[in-house]
C-alpha positions as CSV (number, residue, x, y, z in Angstrom):
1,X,8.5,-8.6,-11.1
2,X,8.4,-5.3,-8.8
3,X,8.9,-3.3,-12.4
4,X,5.7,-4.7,-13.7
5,X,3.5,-3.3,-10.9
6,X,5.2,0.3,-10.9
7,X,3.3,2.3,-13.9
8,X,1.3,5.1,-14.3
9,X,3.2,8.0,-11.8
10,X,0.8,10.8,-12.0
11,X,1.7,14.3,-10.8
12,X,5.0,15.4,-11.0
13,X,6.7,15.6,-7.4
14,X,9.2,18.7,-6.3
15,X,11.0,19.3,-3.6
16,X,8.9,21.4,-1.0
17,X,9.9,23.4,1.5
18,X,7.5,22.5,3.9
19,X,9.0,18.9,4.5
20,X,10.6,15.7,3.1
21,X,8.1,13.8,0.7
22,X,8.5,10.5,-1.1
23,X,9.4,10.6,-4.5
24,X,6.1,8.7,-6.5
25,X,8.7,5.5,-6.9
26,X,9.1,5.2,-3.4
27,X,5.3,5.3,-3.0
28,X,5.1,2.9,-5.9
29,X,8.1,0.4,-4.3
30,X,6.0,0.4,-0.7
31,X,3.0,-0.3,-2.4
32,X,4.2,-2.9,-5.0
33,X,5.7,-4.8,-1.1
34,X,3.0,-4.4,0.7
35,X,0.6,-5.9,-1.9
36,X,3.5,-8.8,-2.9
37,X,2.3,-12.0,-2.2
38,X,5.3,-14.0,-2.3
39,X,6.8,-11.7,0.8
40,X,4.9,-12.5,4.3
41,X,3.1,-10.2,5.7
42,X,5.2,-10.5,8.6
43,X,8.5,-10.3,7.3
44,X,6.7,-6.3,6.0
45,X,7.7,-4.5,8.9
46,X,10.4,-2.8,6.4
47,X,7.9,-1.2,4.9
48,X,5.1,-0.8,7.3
49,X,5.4,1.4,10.6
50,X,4.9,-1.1,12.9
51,X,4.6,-4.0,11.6
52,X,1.5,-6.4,11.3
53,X,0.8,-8.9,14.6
54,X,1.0,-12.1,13.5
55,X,-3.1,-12.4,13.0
56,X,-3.4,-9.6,11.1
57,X,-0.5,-11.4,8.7
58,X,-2.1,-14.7,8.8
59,X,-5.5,-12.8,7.0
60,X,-3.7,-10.6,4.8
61,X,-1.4,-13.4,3.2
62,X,-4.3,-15.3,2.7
63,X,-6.2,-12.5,0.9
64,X,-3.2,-12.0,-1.3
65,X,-2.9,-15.5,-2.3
66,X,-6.6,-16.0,-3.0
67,X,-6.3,-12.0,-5.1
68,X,-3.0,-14.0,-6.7
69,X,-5.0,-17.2,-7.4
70,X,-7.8,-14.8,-9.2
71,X,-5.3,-13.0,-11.1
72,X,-5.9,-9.9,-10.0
73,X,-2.4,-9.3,-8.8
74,X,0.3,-7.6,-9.2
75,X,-1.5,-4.2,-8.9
76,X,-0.8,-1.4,-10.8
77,X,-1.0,1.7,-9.2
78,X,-1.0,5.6,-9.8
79,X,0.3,8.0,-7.7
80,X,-0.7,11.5,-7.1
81,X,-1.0,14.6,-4.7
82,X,2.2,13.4,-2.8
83,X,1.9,16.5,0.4
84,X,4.4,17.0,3.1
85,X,3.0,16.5,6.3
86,X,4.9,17.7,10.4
87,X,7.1,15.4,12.0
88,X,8.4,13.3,9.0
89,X,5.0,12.1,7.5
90,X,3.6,12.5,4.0
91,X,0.3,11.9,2.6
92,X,-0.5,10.8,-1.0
93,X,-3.2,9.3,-3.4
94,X,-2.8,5.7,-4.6
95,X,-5.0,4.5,-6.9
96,X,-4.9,0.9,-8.9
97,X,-5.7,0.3,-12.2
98,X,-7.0,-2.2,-14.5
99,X,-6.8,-6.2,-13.2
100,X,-10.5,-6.4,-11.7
101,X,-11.6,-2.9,-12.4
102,X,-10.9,0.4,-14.7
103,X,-9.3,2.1,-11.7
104,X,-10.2,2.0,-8.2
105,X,-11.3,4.4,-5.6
106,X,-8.6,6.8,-4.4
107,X,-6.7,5.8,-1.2
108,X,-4.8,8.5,0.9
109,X,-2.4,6.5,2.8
110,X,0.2,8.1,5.5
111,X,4.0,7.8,5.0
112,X,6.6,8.2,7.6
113,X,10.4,8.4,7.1
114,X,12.5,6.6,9.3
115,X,16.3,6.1,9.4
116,X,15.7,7.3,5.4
117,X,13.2,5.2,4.1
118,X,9.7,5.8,3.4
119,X,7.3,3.3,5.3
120,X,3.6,3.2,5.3
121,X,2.0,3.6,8.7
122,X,0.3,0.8,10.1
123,X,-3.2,1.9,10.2
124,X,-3.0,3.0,6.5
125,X,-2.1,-0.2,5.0
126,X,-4.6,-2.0,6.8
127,X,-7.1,0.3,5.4
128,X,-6.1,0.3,1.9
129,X,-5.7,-3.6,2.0
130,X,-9.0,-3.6,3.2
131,X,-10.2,-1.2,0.2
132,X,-8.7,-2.7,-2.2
133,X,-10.0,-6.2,-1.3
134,X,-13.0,-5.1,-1.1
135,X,-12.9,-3.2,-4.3
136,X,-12.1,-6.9,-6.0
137,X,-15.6,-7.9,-5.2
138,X,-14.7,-9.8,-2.1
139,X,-16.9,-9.9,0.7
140,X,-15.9,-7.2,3.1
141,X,-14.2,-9.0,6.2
142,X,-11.5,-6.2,8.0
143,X,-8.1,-7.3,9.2
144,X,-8.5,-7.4,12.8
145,X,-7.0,-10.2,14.9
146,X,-9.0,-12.9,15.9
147,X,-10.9,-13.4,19.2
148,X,-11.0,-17.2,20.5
C-alpha cells in the first residue's frame, strides 16, 4: 500500500556540502505515514518531531478517515527543491496530485534528522494536514486542541 502513494519524485537530489538532506523517498515514506489512515495519529511520533497531543490526533484521524471514506486517499505526492538547512533540518516542496484535484498548492514542510531518520517537525505537518484538507474542499477547521 505505501508503494502506491510514492510516485512522481521530481528534482533529482545530490549530496550537498552544506548539510545532510533527505533523499525524495524518505520525504515520500514520511509523507505517505503521516497521511495513512490506518496508522493513529498518535502512534506518528516516528515520524513527526514531537508528536501530536492526543486532541490534535483525535481531529486528524477523523479527517483522514472522512478523506479515506471520500476516496481521496492515498495521496500521491511530488517532491522537489529538497535544501539543506543548520542544525540537522531540511526544507523541501511536497506537492499532491490527482485524487480531488490536478495537483495541489505547493507545501514547504521542515525535516529534522534524528538518531538517522528523517522526521517532519510538528508544526509542519499540522500545517500541511491542514492545507491539504482544505485543498479537498473541506471546510477549513485547524488542528488545534479543544477548549471545554
Amino acid at each position: 500500500m505505501l508503494a502506491a502513494a510514492l510516485t512522481g519524485v521530481v528534482t533529482p537530489v545530490t549530496a550537498s556540502a552544506d548539510g545532510p538532506v533527505p533523499s525524495p523517498d524518505e520525504v515520500l515514506g514520511v509523507m505517505a505515514e503521516l497521511t495513512n489512515p490506518d496508522i493513529p495519529a498518535v502512534a506518528k511520533g516516528n515520524i513527526v518531531a514531537p508528536g501530536f497531543s492526543p486532541e490534535e490526533a483525535q481531529t486528524i484521524d477523523q479527517r483522514l478517515r472522512e478523506s479515506q471514506e471520500a476516496g481521496l486517499l492515498p495521496y500521491h505526492f511530488v517532491v522537489s527543491d529538497i535544501q539543506p538547512a543548520p542544525g540537522n533540518f531540511a526544507g523541501a516542496t511536497v506537492t499532491s496530485e490527482g485524487g480531488f484535484h490536478d495537483q495541489s498548492a505547493p507545501e514547504h514542510i521542515v525535516l529534522t534528522e534524528q538518531g538517522g531518520r528523517w522526521l517532519i517537525t510538528h508544526d509542519t505537518a499540522v500545517t500541511a494536514l491542514d492545507n491539504f484538507w482544505h485543498n479537498a474542499n473541506r471546510p477549513f477547521v485547524p488542528i488545534v486542541p479543544w477548549v471545554k
